[in-house]
MARLUMTOR-888933 format. One line per 4 residues: their letters; for each residue x, y, z of N, C-alpha, C, O, CB. Coordinates in pm, whole numbers. Glycine has a CB too. Example, Ala and Ser with C-alpha at 12.3 -4.5 7.8 and 13.67 -1.06 7.14 Angstrom:
% MARLUMTOR-888933
AS = 1319/-569/780/1230/-450/780/1320/-330/780/1424/-332/846/1131/-447/905 ~ 1285/-225/708/1367/-106/714/1290/3/787/1341/114/804/1408/-60/572
END
This chain:
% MARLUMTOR-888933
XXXX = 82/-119/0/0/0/0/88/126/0/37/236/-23/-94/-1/121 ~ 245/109/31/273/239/62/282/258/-34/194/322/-92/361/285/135 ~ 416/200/-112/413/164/-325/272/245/-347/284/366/-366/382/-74/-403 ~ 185/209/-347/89/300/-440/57/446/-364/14/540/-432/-66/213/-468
XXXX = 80/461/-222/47/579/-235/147/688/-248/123/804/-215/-25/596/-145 ~ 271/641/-303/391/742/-298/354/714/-481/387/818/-538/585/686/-199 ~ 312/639/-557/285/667/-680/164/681/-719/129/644/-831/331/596/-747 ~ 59/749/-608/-80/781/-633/-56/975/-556/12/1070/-597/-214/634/-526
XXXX = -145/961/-440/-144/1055/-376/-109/1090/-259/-161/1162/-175/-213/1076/-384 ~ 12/1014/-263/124/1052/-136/275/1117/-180/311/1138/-296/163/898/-48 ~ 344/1141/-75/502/1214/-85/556/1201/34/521/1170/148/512/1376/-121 ~ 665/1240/-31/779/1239/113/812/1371/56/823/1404/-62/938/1102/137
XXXX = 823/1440/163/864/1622/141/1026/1608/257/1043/1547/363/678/1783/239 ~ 1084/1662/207/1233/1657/258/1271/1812/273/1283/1878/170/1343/1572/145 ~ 1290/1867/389/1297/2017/425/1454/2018/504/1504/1920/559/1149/2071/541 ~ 1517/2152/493/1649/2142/511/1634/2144/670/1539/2219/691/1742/2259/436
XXXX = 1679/2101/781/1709/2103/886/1640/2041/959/1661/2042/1080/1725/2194/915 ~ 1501/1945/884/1397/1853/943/1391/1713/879/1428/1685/765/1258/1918/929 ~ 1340/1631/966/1339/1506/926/1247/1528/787/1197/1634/749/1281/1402/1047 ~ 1236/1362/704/1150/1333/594/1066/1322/662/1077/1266/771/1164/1234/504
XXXX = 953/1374/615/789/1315/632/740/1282/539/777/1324/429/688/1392/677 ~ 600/1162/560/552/1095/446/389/1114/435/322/1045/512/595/943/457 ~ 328/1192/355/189/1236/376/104/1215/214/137/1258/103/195/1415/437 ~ -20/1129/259/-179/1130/146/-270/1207/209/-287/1247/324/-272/970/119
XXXX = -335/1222/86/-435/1295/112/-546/1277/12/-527/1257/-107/-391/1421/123 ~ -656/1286/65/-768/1274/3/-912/1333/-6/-935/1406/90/-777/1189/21 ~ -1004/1323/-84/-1121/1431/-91/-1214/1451/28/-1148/1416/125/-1212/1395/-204 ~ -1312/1484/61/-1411/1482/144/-1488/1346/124/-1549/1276/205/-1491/1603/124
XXXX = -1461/1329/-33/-1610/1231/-58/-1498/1053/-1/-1557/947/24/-1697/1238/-323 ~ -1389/1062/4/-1342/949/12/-1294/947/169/-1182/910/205/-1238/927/-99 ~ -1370/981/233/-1308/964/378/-1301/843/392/-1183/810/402/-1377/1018/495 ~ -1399/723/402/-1359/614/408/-1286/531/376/-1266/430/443/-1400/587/402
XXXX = -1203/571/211/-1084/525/208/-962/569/271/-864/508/313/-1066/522/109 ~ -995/688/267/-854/763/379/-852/696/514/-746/660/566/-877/951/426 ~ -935/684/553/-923/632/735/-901/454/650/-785/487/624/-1142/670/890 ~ -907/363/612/-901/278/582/-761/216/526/-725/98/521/-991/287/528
XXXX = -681/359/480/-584/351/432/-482/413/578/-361/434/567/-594/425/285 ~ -513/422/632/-473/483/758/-479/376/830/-368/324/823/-552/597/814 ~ -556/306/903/-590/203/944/-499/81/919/-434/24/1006/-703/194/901 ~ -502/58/823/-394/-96/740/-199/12/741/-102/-61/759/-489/-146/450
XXXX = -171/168/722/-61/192/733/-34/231/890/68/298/908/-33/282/632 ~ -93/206/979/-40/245/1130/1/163/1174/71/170/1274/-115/288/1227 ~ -34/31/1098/58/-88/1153/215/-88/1192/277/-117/1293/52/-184/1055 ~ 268/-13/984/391/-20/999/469/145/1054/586/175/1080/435/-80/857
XXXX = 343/223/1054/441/413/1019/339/420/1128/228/374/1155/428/558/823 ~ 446/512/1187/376/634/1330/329/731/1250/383/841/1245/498/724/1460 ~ 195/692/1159/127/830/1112/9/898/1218/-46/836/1309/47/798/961 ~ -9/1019/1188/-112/1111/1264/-213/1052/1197/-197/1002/1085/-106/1280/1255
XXXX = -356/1055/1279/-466/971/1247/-514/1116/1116/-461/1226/1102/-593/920/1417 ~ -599/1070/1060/-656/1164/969/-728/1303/994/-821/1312/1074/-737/1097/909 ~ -678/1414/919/-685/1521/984/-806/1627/865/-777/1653/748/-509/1575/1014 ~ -909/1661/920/-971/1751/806/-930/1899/808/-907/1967/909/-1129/1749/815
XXXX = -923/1938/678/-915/2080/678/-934/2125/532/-906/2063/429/-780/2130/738 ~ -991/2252/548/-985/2341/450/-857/2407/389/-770/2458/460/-1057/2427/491 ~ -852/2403/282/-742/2445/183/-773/2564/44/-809/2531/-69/-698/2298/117 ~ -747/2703/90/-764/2766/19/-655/2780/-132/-535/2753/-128/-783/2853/102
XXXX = -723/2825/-249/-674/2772/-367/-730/2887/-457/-846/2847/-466/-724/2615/-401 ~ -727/3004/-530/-757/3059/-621/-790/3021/-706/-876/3084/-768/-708/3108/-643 ~ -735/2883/-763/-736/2805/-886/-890/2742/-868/-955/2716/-969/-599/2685/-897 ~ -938/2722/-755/-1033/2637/-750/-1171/2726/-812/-1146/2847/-819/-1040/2579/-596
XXXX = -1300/2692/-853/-1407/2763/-910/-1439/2848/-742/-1430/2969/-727/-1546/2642/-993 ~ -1477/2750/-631/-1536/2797/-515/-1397/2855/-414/-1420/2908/-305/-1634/2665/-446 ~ -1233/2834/-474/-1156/2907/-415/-1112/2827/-319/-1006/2861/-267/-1205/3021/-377 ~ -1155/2742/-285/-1124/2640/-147/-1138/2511/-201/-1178/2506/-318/-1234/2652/-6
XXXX = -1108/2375/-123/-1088/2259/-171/-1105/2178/11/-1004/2177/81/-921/2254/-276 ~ -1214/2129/56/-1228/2025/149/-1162/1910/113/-1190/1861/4/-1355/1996/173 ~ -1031/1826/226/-1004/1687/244/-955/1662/365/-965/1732/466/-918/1635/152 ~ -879/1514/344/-810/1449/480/-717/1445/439/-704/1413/321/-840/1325/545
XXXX = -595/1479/530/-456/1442/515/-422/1380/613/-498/1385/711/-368/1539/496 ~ -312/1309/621/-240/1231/723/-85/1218/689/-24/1190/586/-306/1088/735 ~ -41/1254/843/108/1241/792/206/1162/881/169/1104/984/170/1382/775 ~ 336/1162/836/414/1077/946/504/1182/951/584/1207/861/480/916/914
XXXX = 482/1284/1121/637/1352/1120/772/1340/1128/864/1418/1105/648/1406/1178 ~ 766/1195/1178/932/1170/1151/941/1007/1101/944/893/1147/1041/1196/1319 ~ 943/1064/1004/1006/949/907/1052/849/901/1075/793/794/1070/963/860 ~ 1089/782/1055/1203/681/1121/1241/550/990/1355/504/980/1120/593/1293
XXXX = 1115/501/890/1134/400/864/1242/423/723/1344/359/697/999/331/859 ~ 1191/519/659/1286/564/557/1407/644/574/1472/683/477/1223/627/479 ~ 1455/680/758/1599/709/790/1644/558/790/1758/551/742/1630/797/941 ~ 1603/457/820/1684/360/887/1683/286/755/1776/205/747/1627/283/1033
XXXX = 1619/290/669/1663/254/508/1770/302/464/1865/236/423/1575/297/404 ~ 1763/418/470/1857/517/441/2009/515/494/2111/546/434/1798/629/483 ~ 1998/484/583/2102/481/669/2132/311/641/2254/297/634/2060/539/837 ~ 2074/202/625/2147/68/582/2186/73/451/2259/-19/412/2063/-58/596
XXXX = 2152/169/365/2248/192/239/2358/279/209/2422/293/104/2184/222/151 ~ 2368/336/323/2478/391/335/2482/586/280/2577/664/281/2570/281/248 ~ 2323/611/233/2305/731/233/2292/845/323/2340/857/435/2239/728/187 ~ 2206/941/245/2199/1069/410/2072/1127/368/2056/1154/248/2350/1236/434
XX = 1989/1146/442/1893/1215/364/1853/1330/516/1814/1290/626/1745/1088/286 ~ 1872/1435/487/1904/1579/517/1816/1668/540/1851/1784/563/1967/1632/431
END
């Protein structure tokens, strides 16, 4: 599941002086897959349970955009990858 959501609607955002974090997100109308997908990934990632909020957007017709996001603030599983290959991630 993670595989698809880092090649669907997830990321890892990498900021200079903070750990990686790994965050999906999804519409209003799919809450039940979001908590579901949350649910089956808390097994392996210390993610934050699903969080609603409003997201303002110019681009949008109504200017705003309702969903759920969820994230993992520290990254532990992809440092300790990282770190058995001998990389750095910063």
């Amino acid at each position: 599941m993670l595989t698809g959501k880092l090649l669907g609607d997830g990321n890892i955002t990498i900021q200079k002086n903070r750990k990686p974090r790994f965050r999906f997100g999804h519409s209003i109308k799919d809450r039940d897959w979001c908590v579901h997908c949350y649910q089956k990934l808390a097994d392996f990632l210390p993610l934050n349970p699903p969080k609603y909020r409003r997201v303002i957007d110019s681009r949008i017709k109504g200017g705003f955009f309702l969903n759920y996001i969820m994230f993992n603030p520290k990254l532990t599983l992809f440092l300790s990858i990282s770190k058995r290959f001998g990389t750095t991630i910063q």
